[in-house]
LOGUSE-714238 format. One record per residue (C-alpha): x, y, z; residue in three letters. Coordinates in steps of 0.05 Angstrom, whole numbers. Layout:
+--------+--------+--------+-----+
!     c1 !     c2 !     c3 !   r !
+--------+--------+--------+-----+
!      X !      Y !      Z ! Ala !
...
+--------+--------+--------+-----+
//
This chain:
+--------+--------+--------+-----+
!     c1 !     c2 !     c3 !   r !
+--------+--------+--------+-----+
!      0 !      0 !      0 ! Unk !
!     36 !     69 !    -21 ! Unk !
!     45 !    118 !     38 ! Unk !
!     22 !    191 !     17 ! Unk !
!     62 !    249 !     55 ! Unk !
!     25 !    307 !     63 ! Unk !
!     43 !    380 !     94 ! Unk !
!      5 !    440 !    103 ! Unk !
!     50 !    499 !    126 ! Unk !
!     10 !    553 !    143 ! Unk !
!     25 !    614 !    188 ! Unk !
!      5 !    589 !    249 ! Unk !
!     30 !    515 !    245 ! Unk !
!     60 !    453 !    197 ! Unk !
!     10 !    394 !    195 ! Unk !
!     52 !    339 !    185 ! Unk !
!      2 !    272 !    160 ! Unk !
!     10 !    213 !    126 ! Unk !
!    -50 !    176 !     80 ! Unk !
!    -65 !    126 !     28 ! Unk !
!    -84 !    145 !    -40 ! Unk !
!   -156 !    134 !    -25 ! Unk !
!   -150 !    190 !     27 ! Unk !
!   -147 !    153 !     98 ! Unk !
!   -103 !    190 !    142 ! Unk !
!    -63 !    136 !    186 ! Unk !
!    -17 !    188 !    227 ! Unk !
!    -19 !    262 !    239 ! Unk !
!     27 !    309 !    271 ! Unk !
!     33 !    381 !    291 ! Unk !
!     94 !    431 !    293 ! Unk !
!     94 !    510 !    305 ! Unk !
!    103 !    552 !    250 ! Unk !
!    175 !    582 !    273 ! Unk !
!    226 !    601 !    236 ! Unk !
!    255 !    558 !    172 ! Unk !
!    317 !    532 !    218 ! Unk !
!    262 !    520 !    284 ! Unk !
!    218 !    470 !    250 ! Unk !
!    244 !    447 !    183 ! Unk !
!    290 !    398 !    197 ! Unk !
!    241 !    365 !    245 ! Unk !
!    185 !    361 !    189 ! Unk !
!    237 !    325 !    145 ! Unk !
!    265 !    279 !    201 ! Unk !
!    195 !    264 !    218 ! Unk !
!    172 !    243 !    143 ! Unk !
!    236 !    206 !    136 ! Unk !
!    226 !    162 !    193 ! Unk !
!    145 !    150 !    165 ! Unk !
!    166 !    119 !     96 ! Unk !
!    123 !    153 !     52 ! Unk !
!    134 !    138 !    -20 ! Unk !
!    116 !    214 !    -47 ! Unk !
!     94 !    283 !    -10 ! Unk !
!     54 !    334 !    -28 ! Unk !
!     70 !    408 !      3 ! Unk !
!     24 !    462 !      8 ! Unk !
!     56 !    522 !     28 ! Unk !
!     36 !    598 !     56 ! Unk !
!     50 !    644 !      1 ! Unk !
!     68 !    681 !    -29 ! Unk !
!    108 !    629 !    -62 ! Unk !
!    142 !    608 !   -115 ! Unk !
!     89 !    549 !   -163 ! Unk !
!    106 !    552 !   -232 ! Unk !
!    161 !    504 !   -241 ! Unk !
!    201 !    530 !   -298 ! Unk !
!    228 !    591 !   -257 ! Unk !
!    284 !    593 !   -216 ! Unk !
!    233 !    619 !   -156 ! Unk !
!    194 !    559 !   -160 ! Unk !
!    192 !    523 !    -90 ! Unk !
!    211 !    588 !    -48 ! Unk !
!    178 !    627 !     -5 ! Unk !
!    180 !    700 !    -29 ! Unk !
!    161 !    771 !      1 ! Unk !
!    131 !    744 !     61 ! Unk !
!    111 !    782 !    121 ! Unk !
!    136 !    724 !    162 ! Unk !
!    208 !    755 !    151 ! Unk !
!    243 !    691 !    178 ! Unk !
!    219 !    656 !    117 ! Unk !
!    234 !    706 !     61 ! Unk !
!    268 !    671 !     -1 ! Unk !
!    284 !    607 !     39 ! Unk !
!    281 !    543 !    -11 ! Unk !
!    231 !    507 !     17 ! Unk !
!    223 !    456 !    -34 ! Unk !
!    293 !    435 !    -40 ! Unk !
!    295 !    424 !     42 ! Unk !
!    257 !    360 !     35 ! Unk !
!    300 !    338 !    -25 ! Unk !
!    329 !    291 !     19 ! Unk !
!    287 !    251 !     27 ! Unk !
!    294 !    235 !    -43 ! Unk !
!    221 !    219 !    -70 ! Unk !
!    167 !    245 !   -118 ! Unk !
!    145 !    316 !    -83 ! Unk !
!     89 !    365 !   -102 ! Unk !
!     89 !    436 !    -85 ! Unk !
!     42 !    485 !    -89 ! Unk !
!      4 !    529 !    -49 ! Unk !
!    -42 !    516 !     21 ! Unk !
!   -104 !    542 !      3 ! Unk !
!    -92 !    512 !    -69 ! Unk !
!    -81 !    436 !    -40 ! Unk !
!   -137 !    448 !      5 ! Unk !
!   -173 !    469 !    -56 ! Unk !
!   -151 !    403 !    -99 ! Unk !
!   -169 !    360 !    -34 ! Unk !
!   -237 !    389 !    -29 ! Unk !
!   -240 !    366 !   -112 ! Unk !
!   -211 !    305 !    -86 ! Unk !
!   -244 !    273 !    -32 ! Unk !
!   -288 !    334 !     -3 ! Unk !
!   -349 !    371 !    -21 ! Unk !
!   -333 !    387 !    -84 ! Unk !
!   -318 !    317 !   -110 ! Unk !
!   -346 !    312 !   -175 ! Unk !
!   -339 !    384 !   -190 ! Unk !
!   -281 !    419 !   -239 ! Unk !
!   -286 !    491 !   -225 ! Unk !
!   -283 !    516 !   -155 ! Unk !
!   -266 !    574 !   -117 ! Unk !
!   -232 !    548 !    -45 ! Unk !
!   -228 !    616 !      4 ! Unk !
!   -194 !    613 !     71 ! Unk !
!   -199 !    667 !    130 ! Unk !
!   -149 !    649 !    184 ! Unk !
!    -78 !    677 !    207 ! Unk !
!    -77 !    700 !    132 ! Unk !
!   -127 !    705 !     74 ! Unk !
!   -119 !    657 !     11 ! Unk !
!   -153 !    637 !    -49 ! Unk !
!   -150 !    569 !    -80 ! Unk !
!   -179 !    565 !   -145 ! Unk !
!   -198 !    509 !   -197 ! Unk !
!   -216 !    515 !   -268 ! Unk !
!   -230 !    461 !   -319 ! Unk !
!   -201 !    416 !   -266 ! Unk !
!   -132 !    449 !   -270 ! Unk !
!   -109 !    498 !   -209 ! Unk !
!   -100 !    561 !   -228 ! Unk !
!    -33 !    592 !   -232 ! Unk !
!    -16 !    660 !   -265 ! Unk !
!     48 !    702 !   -256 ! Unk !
!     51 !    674 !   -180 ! Unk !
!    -24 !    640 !   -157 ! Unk !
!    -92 !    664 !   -137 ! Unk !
!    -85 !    719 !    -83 ! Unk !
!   -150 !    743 !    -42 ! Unk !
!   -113 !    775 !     12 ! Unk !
!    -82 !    829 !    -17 ! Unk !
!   -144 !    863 !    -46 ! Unk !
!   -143 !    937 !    -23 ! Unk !
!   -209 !    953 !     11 ! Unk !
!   -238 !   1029 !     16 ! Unk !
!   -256 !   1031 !     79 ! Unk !
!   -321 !   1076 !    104 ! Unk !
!   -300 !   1128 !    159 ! Unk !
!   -306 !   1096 !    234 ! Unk !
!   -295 !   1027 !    208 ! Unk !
!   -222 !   1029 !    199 ! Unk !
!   -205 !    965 !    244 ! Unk !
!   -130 !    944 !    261 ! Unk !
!    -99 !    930 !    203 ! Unk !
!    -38 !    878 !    211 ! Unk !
!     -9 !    876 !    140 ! Unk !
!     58 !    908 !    137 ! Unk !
!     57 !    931 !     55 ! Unk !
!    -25 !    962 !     65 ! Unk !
!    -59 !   1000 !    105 ! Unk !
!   -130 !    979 !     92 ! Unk !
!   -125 !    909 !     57 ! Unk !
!   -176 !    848 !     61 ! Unk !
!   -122 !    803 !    106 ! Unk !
!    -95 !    852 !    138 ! Unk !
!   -161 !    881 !    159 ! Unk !
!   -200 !    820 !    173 ! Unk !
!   -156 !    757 !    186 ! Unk !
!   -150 !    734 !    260 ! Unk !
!    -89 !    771 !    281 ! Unk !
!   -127 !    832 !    256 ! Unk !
!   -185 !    833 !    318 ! Unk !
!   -197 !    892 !    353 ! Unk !
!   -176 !    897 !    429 ! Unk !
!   -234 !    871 !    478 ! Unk !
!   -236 !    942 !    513 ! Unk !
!   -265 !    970 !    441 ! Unk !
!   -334 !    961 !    426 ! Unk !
!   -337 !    906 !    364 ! Unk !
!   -378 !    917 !    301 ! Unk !
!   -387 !    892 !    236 ! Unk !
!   -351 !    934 !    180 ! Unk !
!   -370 !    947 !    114 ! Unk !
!   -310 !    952 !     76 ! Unk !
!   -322 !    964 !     -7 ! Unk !
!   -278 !    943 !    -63 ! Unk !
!   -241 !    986 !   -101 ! Unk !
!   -256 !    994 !   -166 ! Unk !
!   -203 !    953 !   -222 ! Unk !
+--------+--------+--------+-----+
//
């Protein structure tokens, strides 16, 4: 029976699993999202010793996915500034097997195709709203890739006077992650309400 490796690395935490082709999961782990040189090696240590014949990585972005550039596989302008430009991809080359890369929300996306609610389905949007904002997205059962991948989070909001929130993005003042993902929350003291941010215009 083949052993499927399978990591999510998002900006919280690396979950570490391994599964069968027909998508059982038979172990799981859990590691902080540190820094590259804090939790790396541990992730490929810890695939190493659970034989998997291939892995599949879905990374926080944005990242390098289109495989015939020399950025493909590396983290890029990050706000986790620990992890800007490291090779991700080529850490786990020792382990020597068949690996996938591409993005979190774009795996979860493809496992949602896969073995989710979406099974049976070719074209799907996949939208996350955690420590960051993402956007997986399928069309005529291919995942979408452009000049990087799909990005939500980055979409500058105008935002309607009183409502400006805390906004946790380092390159925006007043974009959809870095107004409304979870590090983003108000302080308890203030009085909470729902915004109503507006696009911007294209």
């Amino acid at each position: 029976m083949a052993r499927i490796g399978a990591l999510e690395a998002g900006g919280t935490k690396m979950v570490l699993s391994v599964g069968t082709p027909e998508g059982q999961v038979l172990e799981r782990e859990e590691i902080p999202t540190q820094g590259p040189h804090g939790c790396v090696d541990r992730m490929v240590e810890w695939f190493g010793s659970h034989d998997v014949d291939a892995l599949g990585i879905g990374a926080f972005g944005p990242t390098g996915v289109n495989p015939s550039l020399p950025s493909y596989g590396k983290i890029l302008e990050t706000p986790k500034t620990a992890w800007r430009h490291f090779d991700f991809l080529s850490a786990f080359e020792p382990l020597d097997i068949p690996i996938g890369y591409d993005t979190d929300v774009n795996v979860a996306c493809l496992g949602e195709v896969t073995y989710g609610s979406c099974k049976g389905l070719d074209t799907v949007v996949y939208l996350t709203v955690g420590t960051g904002i993402g956007a997986g997205v399928m069309v005529g059962g291919q995942l979408l890739h452009g000049m990087l991948h799909p990005e939500a989070g980055h979409i500058l909001l105008e935002v309607q006077p009183g409502d400006e929130g805390n906004c946790v993005c380092p390159y925006h003042d007043r974009c959809f992650e870095g107004l409304a993902a979870g590090p983003s929350s108000p302080p308890s003291s203030t009085t909470s309400r729902c915004p109503s941010p507006r696009p911007t215009s294209a």
